[in-house]
GUBA-883319 format. One record per atom (N, C-alpha, C): residue number from 0; residue in three letters; atom name; x, y, z. Coordinates in steps of 0.1 Angstrom, whole numbers, plus 2048, in hexadecimal, padded with zeros to 3 digits. Layout:
BEGIN
  resi  resn  name    x    y    z
   NUM   Ala    CA    X    Y    Z
...
END
This chain:
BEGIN
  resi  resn  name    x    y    z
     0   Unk     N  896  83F  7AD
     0   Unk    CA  896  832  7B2
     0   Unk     C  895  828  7A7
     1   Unk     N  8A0  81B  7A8
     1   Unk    CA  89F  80F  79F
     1   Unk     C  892  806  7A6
     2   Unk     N  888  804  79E
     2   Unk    CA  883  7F9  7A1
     2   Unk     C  887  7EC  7A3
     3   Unk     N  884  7E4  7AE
     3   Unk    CA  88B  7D3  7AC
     3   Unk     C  880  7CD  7A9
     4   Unk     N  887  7BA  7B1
     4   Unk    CA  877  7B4  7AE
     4   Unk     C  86A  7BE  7BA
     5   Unk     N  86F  7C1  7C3
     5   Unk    CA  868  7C3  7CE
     5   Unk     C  869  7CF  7D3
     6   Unk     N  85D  7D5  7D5
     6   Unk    CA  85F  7E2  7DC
     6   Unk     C  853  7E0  7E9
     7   Unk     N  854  7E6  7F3
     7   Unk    CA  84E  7E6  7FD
     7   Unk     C  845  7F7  803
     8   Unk     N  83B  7F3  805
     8   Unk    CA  833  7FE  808
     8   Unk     C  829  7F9  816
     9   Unk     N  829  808  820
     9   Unk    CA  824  801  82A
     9   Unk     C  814  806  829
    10   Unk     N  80E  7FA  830
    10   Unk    CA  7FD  7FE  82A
    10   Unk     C  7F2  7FF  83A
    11   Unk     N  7E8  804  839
    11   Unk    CA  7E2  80A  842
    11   Unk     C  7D2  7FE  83D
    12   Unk     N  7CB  7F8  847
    12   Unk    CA  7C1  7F2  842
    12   Unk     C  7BA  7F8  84D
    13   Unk     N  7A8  7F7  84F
    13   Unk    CA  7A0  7FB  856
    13   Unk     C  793  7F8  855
    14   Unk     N  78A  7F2  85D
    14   Unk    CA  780  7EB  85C
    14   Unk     C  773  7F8  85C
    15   Unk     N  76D  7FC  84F
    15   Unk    CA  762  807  850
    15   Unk     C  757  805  855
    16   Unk     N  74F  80F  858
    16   Unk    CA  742  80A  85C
    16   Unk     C  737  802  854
    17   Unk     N  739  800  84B
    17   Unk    CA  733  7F8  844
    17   Unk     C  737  7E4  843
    18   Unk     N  744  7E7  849
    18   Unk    CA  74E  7D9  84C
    18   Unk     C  756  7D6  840
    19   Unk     N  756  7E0  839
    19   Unk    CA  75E  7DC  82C
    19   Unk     C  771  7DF  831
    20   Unk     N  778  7DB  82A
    20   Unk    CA  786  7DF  830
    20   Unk     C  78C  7E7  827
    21   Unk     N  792  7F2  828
    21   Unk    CA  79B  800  824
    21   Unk     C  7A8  7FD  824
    22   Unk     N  7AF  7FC  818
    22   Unk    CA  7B9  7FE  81B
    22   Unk     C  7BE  80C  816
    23   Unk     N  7CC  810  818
    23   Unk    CA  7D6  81C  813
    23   Unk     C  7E0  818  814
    24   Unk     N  7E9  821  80E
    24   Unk    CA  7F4  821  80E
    24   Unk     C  7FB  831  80E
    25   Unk     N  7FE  832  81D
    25   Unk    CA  803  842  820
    25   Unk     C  80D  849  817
    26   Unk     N  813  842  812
    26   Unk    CA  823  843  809
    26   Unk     C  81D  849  7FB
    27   Unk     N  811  841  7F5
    27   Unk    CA  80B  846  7E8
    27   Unk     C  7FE  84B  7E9
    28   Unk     N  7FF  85B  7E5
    28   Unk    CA  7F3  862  7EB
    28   Unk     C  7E3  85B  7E2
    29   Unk     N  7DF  85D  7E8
    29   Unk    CA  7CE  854  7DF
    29   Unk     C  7CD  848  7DD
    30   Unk     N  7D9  841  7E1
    30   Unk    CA  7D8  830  7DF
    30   Unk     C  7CF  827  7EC
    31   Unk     N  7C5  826  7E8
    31   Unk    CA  7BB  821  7F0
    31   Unk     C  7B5  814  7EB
    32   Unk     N  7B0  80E  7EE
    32   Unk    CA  7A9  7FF  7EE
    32   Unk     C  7A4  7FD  7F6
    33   Unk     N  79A  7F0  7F1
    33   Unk    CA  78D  7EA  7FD
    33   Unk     C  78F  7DD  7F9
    34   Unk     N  788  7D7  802
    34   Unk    CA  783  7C7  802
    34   Unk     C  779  7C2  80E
    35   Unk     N  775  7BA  80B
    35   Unk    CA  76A  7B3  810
    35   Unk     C  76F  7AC  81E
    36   Unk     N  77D  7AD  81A
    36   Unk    CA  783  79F  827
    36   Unk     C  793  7AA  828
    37   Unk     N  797  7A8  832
    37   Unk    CA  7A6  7AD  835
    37   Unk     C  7AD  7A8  829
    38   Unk     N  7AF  79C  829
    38   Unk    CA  7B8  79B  81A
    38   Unk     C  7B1  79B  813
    39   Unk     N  7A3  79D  80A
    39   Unk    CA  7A1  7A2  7FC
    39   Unk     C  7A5  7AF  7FE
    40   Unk     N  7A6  7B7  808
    40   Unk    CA  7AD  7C7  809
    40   Unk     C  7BA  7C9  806
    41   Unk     N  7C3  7BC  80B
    41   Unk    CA  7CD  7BC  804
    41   Unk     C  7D3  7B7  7FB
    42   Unk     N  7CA  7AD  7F2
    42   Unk    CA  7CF  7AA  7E8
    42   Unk     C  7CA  7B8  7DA
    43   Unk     N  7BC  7BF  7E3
    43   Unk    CA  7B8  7CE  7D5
    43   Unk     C  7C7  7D5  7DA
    44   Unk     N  7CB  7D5  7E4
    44   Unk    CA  7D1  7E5  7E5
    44   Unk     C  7E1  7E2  7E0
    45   Unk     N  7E5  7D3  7DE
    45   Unk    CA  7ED  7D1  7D3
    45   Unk     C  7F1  7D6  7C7
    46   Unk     N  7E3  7D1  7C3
    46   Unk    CA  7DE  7D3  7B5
    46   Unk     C  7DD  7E6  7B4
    47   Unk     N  7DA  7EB  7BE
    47   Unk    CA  7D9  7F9  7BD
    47   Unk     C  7E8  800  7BD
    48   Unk     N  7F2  7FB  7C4
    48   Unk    CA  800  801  7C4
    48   Unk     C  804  7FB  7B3
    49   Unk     N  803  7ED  7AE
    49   Unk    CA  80B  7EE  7A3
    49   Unk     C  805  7F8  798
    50   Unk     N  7F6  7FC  797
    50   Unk    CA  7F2  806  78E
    50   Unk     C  7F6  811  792
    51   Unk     N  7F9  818  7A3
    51   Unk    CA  7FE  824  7A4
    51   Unk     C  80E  824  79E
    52   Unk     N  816  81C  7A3
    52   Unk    CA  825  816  79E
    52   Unk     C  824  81B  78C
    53   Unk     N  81C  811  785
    53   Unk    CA  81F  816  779
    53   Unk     C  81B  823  773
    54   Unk     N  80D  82A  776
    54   Unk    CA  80B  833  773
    54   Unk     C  818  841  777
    55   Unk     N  81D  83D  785
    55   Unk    CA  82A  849  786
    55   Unk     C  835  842  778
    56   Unk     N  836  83B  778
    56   Unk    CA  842  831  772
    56   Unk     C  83E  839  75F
    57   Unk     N  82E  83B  75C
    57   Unk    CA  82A  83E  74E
    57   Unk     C  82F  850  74D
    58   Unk     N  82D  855  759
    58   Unk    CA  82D  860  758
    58   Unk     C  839  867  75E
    59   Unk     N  843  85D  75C
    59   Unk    CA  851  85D  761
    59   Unk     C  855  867  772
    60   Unk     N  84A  863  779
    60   Unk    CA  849  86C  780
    60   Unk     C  855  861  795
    61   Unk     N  856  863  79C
    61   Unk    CA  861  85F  7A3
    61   Unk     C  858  851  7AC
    62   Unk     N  85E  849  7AD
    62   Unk    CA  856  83E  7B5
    62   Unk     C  85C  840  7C4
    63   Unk     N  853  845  7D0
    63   Unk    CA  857  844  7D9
    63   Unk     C  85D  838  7DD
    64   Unk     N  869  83E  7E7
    64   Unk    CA  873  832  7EF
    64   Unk     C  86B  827  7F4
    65   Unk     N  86E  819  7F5
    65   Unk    CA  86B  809  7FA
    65   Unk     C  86F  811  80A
    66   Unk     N  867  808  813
    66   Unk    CA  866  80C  824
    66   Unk     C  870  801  82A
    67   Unk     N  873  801  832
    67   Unk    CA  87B  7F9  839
    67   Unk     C  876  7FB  84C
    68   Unk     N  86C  7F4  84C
    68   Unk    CA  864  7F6  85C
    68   Unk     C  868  7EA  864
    69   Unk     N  86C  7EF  86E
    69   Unk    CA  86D  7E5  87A
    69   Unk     C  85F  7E6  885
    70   Unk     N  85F  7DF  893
    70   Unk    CA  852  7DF  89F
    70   Unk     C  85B  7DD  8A5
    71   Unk     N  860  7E7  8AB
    71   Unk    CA  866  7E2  8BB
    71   Unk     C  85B  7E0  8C6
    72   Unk     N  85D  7DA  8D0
    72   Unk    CA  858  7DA  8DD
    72   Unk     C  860  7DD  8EA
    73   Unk     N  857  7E4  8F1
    73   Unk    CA  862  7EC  8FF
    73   Unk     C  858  7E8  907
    74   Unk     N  85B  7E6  915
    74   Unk    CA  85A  7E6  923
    74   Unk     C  855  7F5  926
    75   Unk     N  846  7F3  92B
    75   Unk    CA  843  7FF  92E
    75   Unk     C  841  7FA  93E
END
C-alpha cells in the first residue's frame, strides 16, 4: 500500500470503570489509547496510529488497507 495524505482507520472508544475513555483500533493489533474526555481519547489514539504507522513503515513491514465504512438504516 502507497501512503497518501490520509489514511483512515476505524476506532473503537469505551468508557472504563474508572471513567477514563479507551480507545483501539481493531485493524492494528495493540494500538490502544486513553483519555480523560472522549476527544482527549481521540486526539492520544491518533497520536498512537501515527507511531504504529511509522514503526511498520521503519521496519518495512505492510501498512494495513484505509476502511471505507458506511451506516445504513432499515425499517425493522
Amino acid at each position: 500500500m502507497y501512503l497518501t495524505d490520509h489514511i483512515k482507520f476505524r476506532i473503537f472508544i469505551k468508557e472504563d470503570e474508572d471513567g477514563m475513555f479507551v480507545s483501539e483500533v481493531p485493524e492494528l493489533s495493540g494500538c490502544i489509547s486513553q483519555g480523560d474526555t472522549r476527544e482527549l481519547a481521540i486526539t492520544n489514539i491518533k497520536d498512537a496510529i501515527s507511531g504504529y504507522i511509522a514503526s511498520l513503515k521503519k521496519h518495512d513491514e505492510p501498512i494495513p488497507l484505509s476502511i471505507d465504512e458506511k451506516t445504513v438504516e432499515i425499517h425493522v
